[in-house]
N, C-alpha and C positions, 0 to 999 in steps of 0.2 A: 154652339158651333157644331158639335159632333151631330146634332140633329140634325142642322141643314146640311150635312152633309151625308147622311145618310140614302139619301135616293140616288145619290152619285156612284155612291158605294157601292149599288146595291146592282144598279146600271152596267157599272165600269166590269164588275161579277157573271152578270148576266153576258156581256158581250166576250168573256171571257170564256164564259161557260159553252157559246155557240162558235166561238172560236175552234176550241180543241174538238168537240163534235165533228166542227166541218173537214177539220184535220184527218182525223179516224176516219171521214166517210172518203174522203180522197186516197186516204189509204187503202180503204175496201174496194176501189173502182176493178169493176172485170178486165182481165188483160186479155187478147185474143194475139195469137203467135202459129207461127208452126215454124219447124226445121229442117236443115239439106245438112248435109255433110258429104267431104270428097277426102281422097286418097290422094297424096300426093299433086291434089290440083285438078283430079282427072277424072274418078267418078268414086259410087259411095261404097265400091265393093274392090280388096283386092286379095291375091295370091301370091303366096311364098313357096316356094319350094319347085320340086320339078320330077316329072316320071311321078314313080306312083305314093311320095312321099308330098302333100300338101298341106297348108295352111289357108284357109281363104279366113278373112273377115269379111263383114257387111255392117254399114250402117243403116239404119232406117229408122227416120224423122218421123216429128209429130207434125199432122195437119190440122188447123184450126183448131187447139187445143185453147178453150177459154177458162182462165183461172183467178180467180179471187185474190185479191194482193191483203195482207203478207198470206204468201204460200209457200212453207218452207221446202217440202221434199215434195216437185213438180218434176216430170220427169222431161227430158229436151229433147229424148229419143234412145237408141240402145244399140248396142252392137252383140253382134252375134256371131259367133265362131264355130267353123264346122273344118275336119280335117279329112286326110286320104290314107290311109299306112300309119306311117310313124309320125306324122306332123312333118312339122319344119318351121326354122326361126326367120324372125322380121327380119327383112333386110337393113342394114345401118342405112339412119337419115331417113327412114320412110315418116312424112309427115301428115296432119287431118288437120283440116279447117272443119268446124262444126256454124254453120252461118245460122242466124236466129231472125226470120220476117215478122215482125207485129205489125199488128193493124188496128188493135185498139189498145189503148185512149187516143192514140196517135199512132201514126205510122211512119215507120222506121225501120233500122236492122244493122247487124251486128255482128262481128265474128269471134271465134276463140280458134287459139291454136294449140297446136298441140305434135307433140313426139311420139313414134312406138319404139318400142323393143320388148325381147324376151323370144322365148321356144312356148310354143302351144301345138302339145299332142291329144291324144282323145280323152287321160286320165287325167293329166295337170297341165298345167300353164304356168309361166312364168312372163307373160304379156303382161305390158304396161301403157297404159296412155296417161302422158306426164304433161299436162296445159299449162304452156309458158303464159298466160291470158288467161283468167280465170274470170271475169266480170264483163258485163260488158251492159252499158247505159243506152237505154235508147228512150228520147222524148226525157219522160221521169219516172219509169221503169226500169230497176236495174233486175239483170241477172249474175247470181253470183253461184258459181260450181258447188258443191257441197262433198263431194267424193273426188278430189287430185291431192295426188296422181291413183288413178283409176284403174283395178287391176282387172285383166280381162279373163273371166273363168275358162272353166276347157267344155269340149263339146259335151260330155256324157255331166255338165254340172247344169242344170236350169236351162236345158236344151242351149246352152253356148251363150247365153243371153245376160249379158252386163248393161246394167242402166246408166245414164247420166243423168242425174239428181242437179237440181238447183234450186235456189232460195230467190222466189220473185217478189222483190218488196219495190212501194211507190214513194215518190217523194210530196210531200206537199206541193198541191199547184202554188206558182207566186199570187197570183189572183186571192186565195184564201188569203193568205198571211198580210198583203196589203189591206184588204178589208177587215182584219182584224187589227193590224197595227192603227188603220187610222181611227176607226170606232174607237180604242183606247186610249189616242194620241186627244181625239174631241172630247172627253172626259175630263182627260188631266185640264184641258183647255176654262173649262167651264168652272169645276174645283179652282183653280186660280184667279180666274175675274172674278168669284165667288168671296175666295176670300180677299182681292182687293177692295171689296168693295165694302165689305162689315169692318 
């Protein structure tokens, strides 16, 4: 019995073994993306302060960044802080949407949001971008933040330049998993009329 049963075995293994393969390589597909982010709804640069004491932030996005899934620290774009005098602090309620376009393996898009606050002068900061939204799915690509709530350095740190890091990992397409369920499901199939039949 165990003999005639062995090619089944050996089958139901092998379709097992091209399963989890096809799994890993749908994981590996190249993701293609770039990013926009705004201030308040409005554009991707603003200012705090007035007369000769300022704050300005900037965002700026990645264009057609293509990346290998899982890729844990991909960066989604950076902001960058530069001040006038003494600085000056976020206004309360100031908000960013950070929007995410892909276009490959599918095309879609996404947004996170997000709060500021703190004081950012030339030597420190005490700026924060805190993402009530940290993840966001698009097709069967997720993004998920790696650095919230996100402290924003001051000008004289990395030239003002704070990155936004994220973990881009894929989901199994359903296409794989069905063609792996039913190769397995034809097996068990066979194994039983197999042994109804001795």
């Amino acid at each position: 019995m165990i003999r005639q049963l062995k090619p089944y075995i050996f089958a139901a293994s092998l379709l097992l073994f091209i399963g989890l393969a096809n799994v890993q390589s749908a994981n590996a597909v190249p993701v293609t993306f770039s990013t926009s982010g705004s201030f308040n709804g409005l554009g991707n640069s603003i200012v705090f302060g007035i007369g000769p004491n300022t704050t300005t932030i900037t965002f700026t996005g990645v264009n057609s960044t293509v990346e290998a899934t899982p890729f844990t620290f991909a960066s989604l774009g950076e902001f960058q802080t530069s001040v006038t005098g003494a600085g000056a602090t976020i206004a309360p309620g100031t908000t960013f949407t950070l929007n995410i376009t892909q276009t490959a393996p599918e095309g879609g898009s996404g947004s996170l949001f997000a709060t500021l606050q703190g004081t950012i002068e030339q030597n420190q900061s005490t700026g924060i971008v805190t993402f009530s939204v940290t993840s966001v799915t698009i097709g069967s690509t997720t993004y998920s933040l790696t650095n919230n709530p996100l402290p924003l350095v001051p000008p004289n740190t990395n030239n003002g330049v704070t990155s936004v890091q994220a973990q881009i990992t894929a989901v199994p397409e359903p296409a794989t998993m069905i063609l792996l369920g039913t190769g397995l499901a034809g097996v068990a199939a066979k194994v039983r009329r197999r042994r109804k039949a001795a």
